[in-house]
C-alpha positions as CSV (number, residue, x, y, z in Angstrom):
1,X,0.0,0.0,0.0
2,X,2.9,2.6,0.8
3,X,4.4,2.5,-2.9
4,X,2.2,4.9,-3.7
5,X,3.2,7.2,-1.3
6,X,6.8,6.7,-1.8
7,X,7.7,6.3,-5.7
8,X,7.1,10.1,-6.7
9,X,9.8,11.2,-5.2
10,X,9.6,15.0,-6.6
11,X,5.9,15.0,-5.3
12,X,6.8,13.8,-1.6
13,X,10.3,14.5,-1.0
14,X,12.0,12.5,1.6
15,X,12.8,13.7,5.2
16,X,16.1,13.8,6.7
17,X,17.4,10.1,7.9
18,X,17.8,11.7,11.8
19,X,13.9,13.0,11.5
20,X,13.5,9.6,10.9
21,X,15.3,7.7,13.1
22,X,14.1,10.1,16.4
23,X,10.4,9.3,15.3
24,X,11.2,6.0,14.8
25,X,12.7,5.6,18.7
26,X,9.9,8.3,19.9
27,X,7.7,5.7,18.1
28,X,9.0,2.7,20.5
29,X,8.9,5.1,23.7
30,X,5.4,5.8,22.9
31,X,4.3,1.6,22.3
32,X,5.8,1.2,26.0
33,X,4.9,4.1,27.9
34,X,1.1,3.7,26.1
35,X,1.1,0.3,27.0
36,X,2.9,0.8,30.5
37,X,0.3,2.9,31.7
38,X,-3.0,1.8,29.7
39,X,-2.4,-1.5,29.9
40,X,-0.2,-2.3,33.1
41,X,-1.1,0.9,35.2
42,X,0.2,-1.0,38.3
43,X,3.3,-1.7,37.1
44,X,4.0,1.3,35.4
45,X,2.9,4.2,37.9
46,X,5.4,3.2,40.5
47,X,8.1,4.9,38.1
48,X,6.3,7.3,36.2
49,X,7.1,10.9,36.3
50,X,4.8,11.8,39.1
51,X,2.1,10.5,41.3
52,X,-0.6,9.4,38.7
53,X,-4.2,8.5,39.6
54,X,-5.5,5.4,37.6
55,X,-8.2,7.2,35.8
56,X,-5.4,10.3,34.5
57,X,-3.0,7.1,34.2
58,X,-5.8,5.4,31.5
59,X,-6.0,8.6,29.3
60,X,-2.4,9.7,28.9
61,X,-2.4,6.1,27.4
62,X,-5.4,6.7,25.6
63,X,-3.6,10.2,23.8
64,X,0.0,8.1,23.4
65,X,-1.8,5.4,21.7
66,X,-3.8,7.2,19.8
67,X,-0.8,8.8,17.8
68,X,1.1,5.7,17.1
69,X,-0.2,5.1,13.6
70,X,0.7,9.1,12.6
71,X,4.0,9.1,13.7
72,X,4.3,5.2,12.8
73,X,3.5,6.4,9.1
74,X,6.2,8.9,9.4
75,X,8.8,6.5,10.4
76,X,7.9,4.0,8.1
77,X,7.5,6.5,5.1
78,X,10.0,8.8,5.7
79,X,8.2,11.7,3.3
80,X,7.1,15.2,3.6
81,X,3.6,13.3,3.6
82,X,2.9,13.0,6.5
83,X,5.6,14.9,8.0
84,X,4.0,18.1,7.5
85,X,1.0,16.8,9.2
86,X,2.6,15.0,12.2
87,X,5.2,17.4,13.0
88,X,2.8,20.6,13.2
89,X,0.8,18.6,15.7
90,X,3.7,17.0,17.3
91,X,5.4,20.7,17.7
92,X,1.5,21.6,19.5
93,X,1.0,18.6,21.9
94,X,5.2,19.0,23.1
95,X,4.9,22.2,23.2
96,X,2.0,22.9,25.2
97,X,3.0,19.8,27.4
98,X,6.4,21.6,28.1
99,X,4.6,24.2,29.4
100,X,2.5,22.8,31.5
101,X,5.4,20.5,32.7
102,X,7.6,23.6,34.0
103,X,4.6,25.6,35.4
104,X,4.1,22.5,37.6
105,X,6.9,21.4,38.7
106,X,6.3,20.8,42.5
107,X,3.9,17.7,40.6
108,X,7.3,15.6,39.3
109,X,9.1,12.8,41.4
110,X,12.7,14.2,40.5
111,X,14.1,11.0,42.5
112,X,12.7,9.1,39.8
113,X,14.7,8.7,36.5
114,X,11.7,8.7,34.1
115,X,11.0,12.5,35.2
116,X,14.4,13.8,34.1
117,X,13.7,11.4,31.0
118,X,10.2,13.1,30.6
119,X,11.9,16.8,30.1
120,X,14.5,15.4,27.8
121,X,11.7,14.1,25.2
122,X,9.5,17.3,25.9
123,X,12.4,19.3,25.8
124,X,13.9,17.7,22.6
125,X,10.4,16.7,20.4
126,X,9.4,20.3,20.1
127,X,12.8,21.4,19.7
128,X,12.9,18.9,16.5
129,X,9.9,19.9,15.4
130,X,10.8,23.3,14.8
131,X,14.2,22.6,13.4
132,X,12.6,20.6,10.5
133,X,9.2,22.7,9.9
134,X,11.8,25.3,9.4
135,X,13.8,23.0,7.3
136,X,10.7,22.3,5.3
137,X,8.9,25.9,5.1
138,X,9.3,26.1,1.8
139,X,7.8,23.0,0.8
140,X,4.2,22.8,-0.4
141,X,2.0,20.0,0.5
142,X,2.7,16.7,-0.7
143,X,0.8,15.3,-3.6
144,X,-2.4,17.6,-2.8
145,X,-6.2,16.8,-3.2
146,X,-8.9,19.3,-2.6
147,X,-11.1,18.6,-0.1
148,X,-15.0,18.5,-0.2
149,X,-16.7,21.6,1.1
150,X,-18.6,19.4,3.7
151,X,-14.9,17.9,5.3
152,X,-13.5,21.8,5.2
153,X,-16.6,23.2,7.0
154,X,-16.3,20.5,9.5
155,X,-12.9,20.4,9.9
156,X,-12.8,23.8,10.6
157,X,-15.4,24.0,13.0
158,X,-13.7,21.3,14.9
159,X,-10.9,22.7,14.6
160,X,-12.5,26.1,16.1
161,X,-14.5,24.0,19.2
162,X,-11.5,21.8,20.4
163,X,-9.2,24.9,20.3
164,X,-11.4,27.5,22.2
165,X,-11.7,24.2,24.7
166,X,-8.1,23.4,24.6
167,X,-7.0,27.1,25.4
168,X,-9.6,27.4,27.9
169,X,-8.8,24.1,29.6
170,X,-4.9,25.6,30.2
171,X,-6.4,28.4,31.4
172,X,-8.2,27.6,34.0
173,X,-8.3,23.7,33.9
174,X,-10.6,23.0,36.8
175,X,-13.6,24.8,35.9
176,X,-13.3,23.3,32.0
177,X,-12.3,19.7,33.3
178,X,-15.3,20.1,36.4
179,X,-17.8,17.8,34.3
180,X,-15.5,15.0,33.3
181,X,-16.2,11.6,34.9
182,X,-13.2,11.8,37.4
183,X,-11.9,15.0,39.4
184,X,-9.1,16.5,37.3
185,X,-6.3,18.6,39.2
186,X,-4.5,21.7,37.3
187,X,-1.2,20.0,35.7
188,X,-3.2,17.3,34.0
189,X,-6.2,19.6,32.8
190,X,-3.2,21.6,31.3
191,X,-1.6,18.3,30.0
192,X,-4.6,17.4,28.2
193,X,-5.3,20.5,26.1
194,X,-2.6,20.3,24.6
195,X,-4.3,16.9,22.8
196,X,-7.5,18.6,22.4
197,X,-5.4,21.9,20.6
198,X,-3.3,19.2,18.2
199,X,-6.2,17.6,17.1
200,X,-7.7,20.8,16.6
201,X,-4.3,22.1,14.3
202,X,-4.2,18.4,12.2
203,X,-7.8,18.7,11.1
204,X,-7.4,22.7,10.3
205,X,-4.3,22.2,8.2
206,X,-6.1,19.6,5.9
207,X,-8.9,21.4,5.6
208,X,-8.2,22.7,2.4
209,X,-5.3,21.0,0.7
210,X,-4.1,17.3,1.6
211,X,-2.5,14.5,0.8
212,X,-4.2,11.5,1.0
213,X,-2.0,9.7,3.5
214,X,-2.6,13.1,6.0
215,X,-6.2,12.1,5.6
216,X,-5.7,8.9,7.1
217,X,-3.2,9.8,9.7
218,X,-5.5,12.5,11.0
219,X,-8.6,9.9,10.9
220,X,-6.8,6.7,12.6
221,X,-5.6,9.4,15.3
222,X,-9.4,10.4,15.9
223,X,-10.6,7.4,16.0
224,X,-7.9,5.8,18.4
225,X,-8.1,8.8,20.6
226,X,-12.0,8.9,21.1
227,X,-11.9,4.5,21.3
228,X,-9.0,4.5,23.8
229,X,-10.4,7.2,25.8
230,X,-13.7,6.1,26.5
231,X,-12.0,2.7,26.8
232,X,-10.0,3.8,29.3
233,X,-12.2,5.1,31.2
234,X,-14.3,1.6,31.3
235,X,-11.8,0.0,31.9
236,X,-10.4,1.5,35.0
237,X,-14.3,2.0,36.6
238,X,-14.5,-2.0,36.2
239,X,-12.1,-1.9,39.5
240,X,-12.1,1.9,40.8
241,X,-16.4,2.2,40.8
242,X,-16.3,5.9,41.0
243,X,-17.8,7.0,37.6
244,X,-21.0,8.1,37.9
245,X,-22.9,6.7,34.7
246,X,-26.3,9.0,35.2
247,X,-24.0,11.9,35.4
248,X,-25.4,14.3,32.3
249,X,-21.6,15.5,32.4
250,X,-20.0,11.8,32.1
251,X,-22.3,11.6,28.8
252,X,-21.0,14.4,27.5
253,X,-17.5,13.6,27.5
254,X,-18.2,10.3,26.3
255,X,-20.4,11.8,23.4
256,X,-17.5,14.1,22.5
257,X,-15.3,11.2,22.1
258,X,-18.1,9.6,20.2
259,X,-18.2,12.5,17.7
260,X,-14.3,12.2,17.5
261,X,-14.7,8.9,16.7
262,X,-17.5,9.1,13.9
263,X,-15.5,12.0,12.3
264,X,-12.5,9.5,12.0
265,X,-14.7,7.0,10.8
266,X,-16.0,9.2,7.9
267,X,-12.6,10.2,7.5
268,X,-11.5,6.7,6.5
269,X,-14.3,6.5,4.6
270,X,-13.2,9.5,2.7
271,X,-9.8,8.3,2.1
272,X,-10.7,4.7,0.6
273,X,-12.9,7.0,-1.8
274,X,-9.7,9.1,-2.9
275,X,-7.5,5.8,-3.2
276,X,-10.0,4.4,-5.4
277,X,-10.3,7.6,-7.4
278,X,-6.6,7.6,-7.4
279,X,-6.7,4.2,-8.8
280,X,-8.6,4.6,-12.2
């Protein structure tokens, strides 16, 4: 399936062999930490960063594993498609992360190794991502299609609801995070928006013009994020029992994850349409 993404060379460029071999070992410290703390929470929170609550434990996960394929493809590819894509929203999630890291620093375990290891990657990723978007500004996008009206207008109202969200959830994180199924403190209210503003920059940025693979990056990533959240948070109430299911704001945040997950959907949809178009 990649040949076709990979052959026209003057189309979609390739990116530089150390973009790809950092994304390809940020690719493997994503699997385990995902994993590590979705998966094995018990295990894993002993040595993570800071003290994590099981419920914040189950959606860091969820937003890890949820951007595996993207940055997979970019590994794996090694083009300007999707690099353009991945590394706008990669600059966005590290970057607001950073910030929230250093504004709440009293939160990490500095005894612990993984927290000086945490600052290198969100120190270094961002850093990266600048360095090559800078590299690359002159580029256009890779082997473009136009995009239907109806994915622009909703991309871009996404785009507009999960940023006025994710800004206001950094700014004042508890009374933005005060309907979610579990009680969210400051630092990870800030954490989180920076998910909410990079899905919110992927979408906007192929709203217009977009290669096909940057169609399906941004769609897996929705889906995965809205599946592994709500999965999540299943999966930890199976043991914890403090959700409150008849909650009006519980539904809420699982119906937001549900529309994140339709609009993926349709997404995929969308991109087996321009492969076959592409194909006669």
């Amino acid at each position: 399936m990649w040949e076709a993404y990979t052959t026209m060379s003057n189309e979609n460029p390739p990116i530089t062999l150390f973009l790809r071999l950092f994304t390809l070992f940020e690719v493997v410290v994503l699997v385990v930490a995902g994993v590590g703390v979705f998966f094995l929470a018990d295990v894993t929170r002993p040595i993570w960063p800071w003290d994590i609550p099981p419920f914040n434990a189950a959606f860091i996960g969820a937003i890890y594993l949820a951007s595996v394929p993207a940055i997979g493809m970019l590994a794996l590819i090694g083009r300007w498609a999707p690099a353009r894509l991945v590394l706008a929203m990669l600059l966005t999630f590290t970057g607001i992360g950073l910030v929230a890291s250093v504004l709440n620093l009293g939160d990490f375990q500095f005894q612990r190794w993984t927290a000086w290891f945490w600052f290198f990657l969100y120190i270094s990723l961002p850093i990266n991502s600048v360095i090559h978007l800078w590299l690359y500004r002159r580029r256009p996008p890779a082997q473009p299609i136009s995009i239907p009206a109806a994915w622009r207008y909703y991309l871009l109202v996404q785009g507009f609801v999960l940023i006025l969200y994710g800004v206001g959830q950094f700014v004042v994180p508890l009374a933005l995070s005060s309907f979610w199924p579990w009680k969210i403190d400051a630092f990870h209210g800030q954490l989180y928006s920076g998910a909410f503003v990079a899905t919110a920059v992927g979408g906007v940025l192929i709203s217009r013009w977009a290669a096909r693979l940057e169609f399906l990056a941004q769609g897996l990533s929705q889906i995965r994020f809205g599946l592994f959240a709500v999965g999540g948070l299943v999966l930890v109430d199976a043991t914890a029992h403090r959700v409150n299911w008849s909650a009006l704001g519980t539904w809420a945040w699982i119906g937001g994850f549900t529309v994140l997950t339709g609009a993926g959907l349709g997404m995929l949809w969308h991109w087996r349409t321009m492969q076959w178009a592409a194909a006669k």
